[in-house]
N, C-alpha and C positions, 0 to 999 in steps of 0.2 A: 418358563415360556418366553416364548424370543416375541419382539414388536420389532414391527415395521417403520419406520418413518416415510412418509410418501412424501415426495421432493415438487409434485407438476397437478396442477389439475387435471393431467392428461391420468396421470395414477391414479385418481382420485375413480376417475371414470372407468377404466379398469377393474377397480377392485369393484366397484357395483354394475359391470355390465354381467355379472351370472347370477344377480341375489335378486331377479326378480322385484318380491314383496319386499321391501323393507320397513322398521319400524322405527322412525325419527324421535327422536327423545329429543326438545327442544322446548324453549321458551315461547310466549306468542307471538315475541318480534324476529324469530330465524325466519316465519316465514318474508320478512323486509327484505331479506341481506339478496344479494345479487347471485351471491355460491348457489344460497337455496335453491332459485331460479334455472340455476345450468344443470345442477345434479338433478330435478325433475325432471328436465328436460332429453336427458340423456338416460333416466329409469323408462321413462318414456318410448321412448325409439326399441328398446327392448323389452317394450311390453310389461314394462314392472311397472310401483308407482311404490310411493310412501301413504305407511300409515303414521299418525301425527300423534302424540303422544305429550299435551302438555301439560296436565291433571296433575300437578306437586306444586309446590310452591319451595321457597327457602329453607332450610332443615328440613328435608321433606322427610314425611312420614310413612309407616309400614305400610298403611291402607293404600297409598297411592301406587305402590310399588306390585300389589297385591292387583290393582286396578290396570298397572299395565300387562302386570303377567297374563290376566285372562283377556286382554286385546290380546296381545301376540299370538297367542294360542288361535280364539276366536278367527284372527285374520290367516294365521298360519305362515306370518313371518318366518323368513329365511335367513334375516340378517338383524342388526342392530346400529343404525349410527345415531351420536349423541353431538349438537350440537351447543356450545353453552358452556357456564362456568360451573363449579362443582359440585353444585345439587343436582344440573341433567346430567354429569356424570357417574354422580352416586346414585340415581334412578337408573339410569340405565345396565348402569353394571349389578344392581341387583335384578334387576328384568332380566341379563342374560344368567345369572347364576340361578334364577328360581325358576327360567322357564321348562326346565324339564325335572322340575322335582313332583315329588308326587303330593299330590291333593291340590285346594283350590288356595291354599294360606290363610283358611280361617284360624281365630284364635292365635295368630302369629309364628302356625305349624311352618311354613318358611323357615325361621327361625332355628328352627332343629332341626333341620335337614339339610344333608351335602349334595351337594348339583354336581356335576364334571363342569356345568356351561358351555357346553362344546357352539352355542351361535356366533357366527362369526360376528366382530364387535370394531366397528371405526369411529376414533374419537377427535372431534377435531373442536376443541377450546376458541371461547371466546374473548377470556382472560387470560391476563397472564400472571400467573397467579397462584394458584389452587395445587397446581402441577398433578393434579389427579388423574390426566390422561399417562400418566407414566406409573402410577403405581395400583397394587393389587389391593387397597383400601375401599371400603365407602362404610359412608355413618348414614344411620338414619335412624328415626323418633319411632318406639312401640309403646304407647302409653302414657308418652311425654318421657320417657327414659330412653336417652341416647344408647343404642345399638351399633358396635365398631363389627362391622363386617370385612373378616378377610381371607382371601381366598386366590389362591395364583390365577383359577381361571375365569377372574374378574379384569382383568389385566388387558386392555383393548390390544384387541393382535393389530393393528396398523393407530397411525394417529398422521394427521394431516396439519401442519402448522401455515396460518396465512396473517401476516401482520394489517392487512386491509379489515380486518373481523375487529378490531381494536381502535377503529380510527374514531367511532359514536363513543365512545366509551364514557360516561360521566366521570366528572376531575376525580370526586371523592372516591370511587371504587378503581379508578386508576392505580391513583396512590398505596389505597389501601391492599391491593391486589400483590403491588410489586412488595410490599410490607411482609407480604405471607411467604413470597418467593423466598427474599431476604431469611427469615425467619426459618422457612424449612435447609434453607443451606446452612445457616448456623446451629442449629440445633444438630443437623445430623452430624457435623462434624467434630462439635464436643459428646455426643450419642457413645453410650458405652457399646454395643454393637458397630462403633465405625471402622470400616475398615480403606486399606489402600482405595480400591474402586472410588466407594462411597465420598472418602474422601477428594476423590480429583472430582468429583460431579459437584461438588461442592465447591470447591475451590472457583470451578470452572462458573460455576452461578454465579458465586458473588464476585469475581471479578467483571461479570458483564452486567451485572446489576448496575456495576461503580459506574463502568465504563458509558454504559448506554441511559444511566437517570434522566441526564437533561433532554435529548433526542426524545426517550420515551415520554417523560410529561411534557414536554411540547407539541406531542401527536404527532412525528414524521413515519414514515414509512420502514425506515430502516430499524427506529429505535423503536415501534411497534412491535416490529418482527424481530430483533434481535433480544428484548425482552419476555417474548413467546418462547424463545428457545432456553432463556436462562429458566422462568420458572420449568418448561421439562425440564432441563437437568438439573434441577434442584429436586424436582421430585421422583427423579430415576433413583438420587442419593437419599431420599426418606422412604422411598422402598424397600432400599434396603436394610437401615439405620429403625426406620420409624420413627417417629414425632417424640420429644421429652417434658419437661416443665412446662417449659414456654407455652405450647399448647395445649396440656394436660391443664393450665393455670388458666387459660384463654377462656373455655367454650361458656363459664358461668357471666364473666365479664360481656359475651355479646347477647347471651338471654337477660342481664339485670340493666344493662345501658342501651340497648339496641347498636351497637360500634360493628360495624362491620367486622369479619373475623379476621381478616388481615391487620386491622387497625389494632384490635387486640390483642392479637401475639405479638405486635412490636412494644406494647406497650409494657406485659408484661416480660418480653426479654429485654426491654433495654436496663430495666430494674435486676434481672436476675441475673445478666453478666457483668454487672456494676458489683452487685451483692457476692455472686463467684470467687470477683477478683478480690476482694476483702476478706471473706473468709478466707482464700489461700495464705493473705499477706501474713493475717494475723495469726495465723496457725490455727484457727477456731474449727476447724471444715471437717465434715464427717465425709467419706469419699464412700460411693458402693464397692463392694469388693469384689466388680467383676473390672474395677480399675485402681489405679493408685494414684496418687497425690499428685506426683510428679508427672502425669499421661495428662489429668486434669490443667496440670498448670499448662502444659506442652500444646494440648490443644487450644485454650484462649489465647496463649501469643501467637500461635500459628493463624488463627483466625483474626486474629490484632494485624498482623501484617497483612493479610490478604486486604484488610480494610484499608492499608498505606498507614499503617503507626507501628511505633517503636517498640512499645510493650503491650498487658494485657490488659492495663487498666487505661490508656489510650485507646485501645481498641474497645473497650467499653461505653467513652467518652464519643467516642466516632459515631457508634452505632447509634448514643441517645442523642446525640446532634442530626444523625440522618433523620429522626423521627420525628424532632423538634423542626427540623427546617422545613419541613411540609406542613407545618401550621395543622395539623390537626388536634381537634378538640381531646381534653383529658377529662374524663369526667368527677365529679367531686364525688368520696365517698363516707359512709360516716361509719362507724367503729359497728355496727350491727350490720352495716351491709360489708364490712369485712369479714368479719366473721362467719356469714353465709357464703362469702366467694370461698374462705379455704374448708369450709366443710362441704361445698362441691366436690372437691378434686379427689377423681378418681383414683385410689393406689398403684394401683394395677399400671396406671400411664408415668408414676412418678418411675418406676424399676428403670425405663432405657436412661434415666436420667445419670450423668458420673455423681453428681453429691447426694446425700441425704439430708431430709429437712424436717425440722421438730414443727409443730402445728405453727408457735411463735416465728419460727423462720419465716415460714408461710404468709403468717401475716404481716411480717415487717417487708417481705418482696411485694406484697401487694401493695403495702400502705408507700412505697417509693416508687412504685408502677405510676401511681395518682397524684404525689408530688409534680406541680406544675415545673 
C-alpha cells in the first residue's frame, strides 16, 4: 500500500474537505494545539465536524478499541485521523481495521477476524519517535497479554509531519522518544530481514538523528522537524525489517520499572551491541541461519560508522555514550527480577534477530543493560 506524505497545511485541508464526519483519535490535550483548531474549522465550512475519540490511555487495551469501533459505526464515520504518539496510533489503526469486521468484538472476536480497512486513515504524530505513523504495526493489551497486530491495511494512507507539534514536549519523553527512533534504525539494520531499501531508511535516520540531537533537545524548530522525519524513516525501515532483540528484550523492562519505552530499548541495545560485538570477537556467537557470521559482523561496523567510528565495538561504545550522556536514570535490578524479565521475552520476536541466545545470554544482556 503506497502512503502519502502531505508537504502544506493547504493538503492537510484537502485531504479532509470530502470526509465529512471524521473520527479523531487523540489525546485530551490535541484538542490545545492550534492545528486542532484550523482543521475544525475547515470540517466546518464543509459541513463535516469531528468525532473525538480519547477513551485509551498508554498500552491501550482491547476494550478501548472495541469502544471506538462502535462510535465509528454509531457516528457513521467516513474517515480516520489520529493525532498523537503511538498508543492513538495503535487505537486508531485498530478502529480502522475492525471497523468493518463483523460483530461487535465481544470476547476479543476482533482478534480473529480479517478486516480489508478500506477507511481512509491520516496520521499526523506528535512525537518523534514511535515512527508508527509509517508502519503496518500496532500492539494492544487483551487480558493483560500483549496483542502484535499486523496488517498492510493498517498502514495510514497519508501522514502529515509538523515540527511546531514537538515544541510542549516534556524533556524526559523528548529524549526518550528520539531513543526509540535511534533504536528502530539500528535494529532494522542488523534485522535479518534487511534489505537494500530497509537499509538506506536506516542509514538515513541515524545520520539525522546524529546530525539534529542538539537543535532537537534544545527545542528549535528545525531540529523539531528534522527529527519528525528521521523517526518516519526509521520506521518506514522497521516496516519492513520489523523490530529484534532490543525491543523483543524492552516491553517487560517498562511494565516492571515504569521507563518509558524509548528509554528501554536504548537501554537494552546499548547492552546488546556491546554483548554482539564480543561474542563475534571471541568466536562464542551462534548466528540464525537465515544469516552468517560475517553479514553479522558486516552489519555492526556498518552501523559503527554511520555512528562516526572506526570499528564495531566503537560503535557500541558511541551508542552507550549517546544513552549515557542524556543522564537518564538506569534502574537497579536484583537476580529475581532478572529472571522474570528474560522469561518475558517472547520467541517469536527473538526469530528477526542475526544471533541466537541461550536463556543465560539473556540474562547477562540484561544484567549489563542495568550496569550503571
Amino acid at each position: 500500500m503506497s502512503q502519502v506524505l502531505l508537504q502544506r497545511e493547504e493538503d492537510l485541508f484537502v485531504w479532509l474537505s470530502d470526509k465529512q464526519r471524521v473520527m479523531l483519535v487523540c489525546g485530551s490535550s490535541a484538542k490545545k494545539l492550534l492545528l486542532y483548531a484550523l482543521l475544525e474549522e475547515k470540517l466546518k465550512e464543509k459541513n463535516g465536524e469531528f468525532v473525538i475519540f480519547s477513551d485509551f490511555k498508554p498500552n491501550p487495551e482491547y476494550d478501548s478499541v472495541v469502544t471506538g469501533v462502535r462510535l465509528f459505526r454509531e457516528k457513521e464515520c467516513k474517515a480516520i485521523l489520529a493525532i498523537g504518539g503511538g498508543s492513538a496510533m495503535d487505537v486508531a489503526k485498530c478502529i480502522k481495521l475492525y471497523a468493518d469486521a463483523p460483530g461487535d468484538g465481544a470476547e476479543g472476536s476482533f482478534l480473529k477476524e480479517s478486516s480489508e480497512g478500506k477507511t481512509p486513515f491520516l496520521a499526523i504524530p506528535t512525537t518523534a519517535g514511535s515512527g508508527s505513523e509509517a508502519t503496518r504495526f500496532a500492539v494492544i493489551y487483551y487480558q493483560g497479554v500483549k496483542q502484535s497486530i499486523t496488517s498492510d491495511s493498517i498502514l495510514p494512507d497519508a501522514v502529515y509531519l509538523d515540527g511546531s507539534l514537538l515544541l510542549s514536549l516534556p524533556e524526559y519523553q523528548r529524549k526518550s522518544t528520539m531513543l526509540d527512533a535511534l533504536s528502530h534504525a539500528v535494529e532494522s539494520y542488523w534485522s535479518v530481514h534487511a534489505t537494500d531499501e530497509s537499509k538506506n531508511y536506516a542509514a538515513e535516520a541515524i545520520h539525522t538523528i546524529l546530525e539534529e540531537m542538539s537543535a532537537y533537545l534544545g527545542n528549535t524548530s528545525e531540529g523539531n522537524a528534522q527529527m519528525l522525519r528521521a523517526a518516519y524513516t526509521a520506521g518506514k525501515a522497521i516496516n519492513i525489517t520489523k523490530t529484534t532483540a532490543g525491543h523483543a528484550m524492552a516491553y517487560k523492562v517498562t511494565g516492571l520499572f515504569g521507563t518509558a519505552h524509548g528509554h528501554a530499548t536504548a537501554l537494552i541495545n546499548r547492552a546488546l551491541y556491546r554483548r554482539m560485538v564480543e561474542l563475534l570477537e571471541t568466536g562464542n556467537c551462534k548466528v540464525s541461519d537465515r544469516t552468517t557470521t560475517e553479514n553479522v559482523m558486516r552489519a555492526l561496523s556498518e552501523i559503527a560508522v554511520l555512528l562516526g567510528c572506526n570499528s564495531a565495538r566503537e560503535g557500541a561504545d558511541k551508542f552507550d555514550k549517546i544513552c549515557r550522556d542524556l543522564g537518564l536514570e538506569v534502574p537497579k535490578v536484583s537476580e529475581k527480577e532478572l529472571d522474570l524479565l528474560v522469561s518475558s521475552v517472547n520467541p517469536e520476536r527473538l526469530q528477526n534477530h542475526p544471533m541466537l541466545f541461550s536463556y543465560e545470554d539473556l540474562k547477562g544482556i540484561y544484567r549489563l543493560a542495568f550496569q550503571d
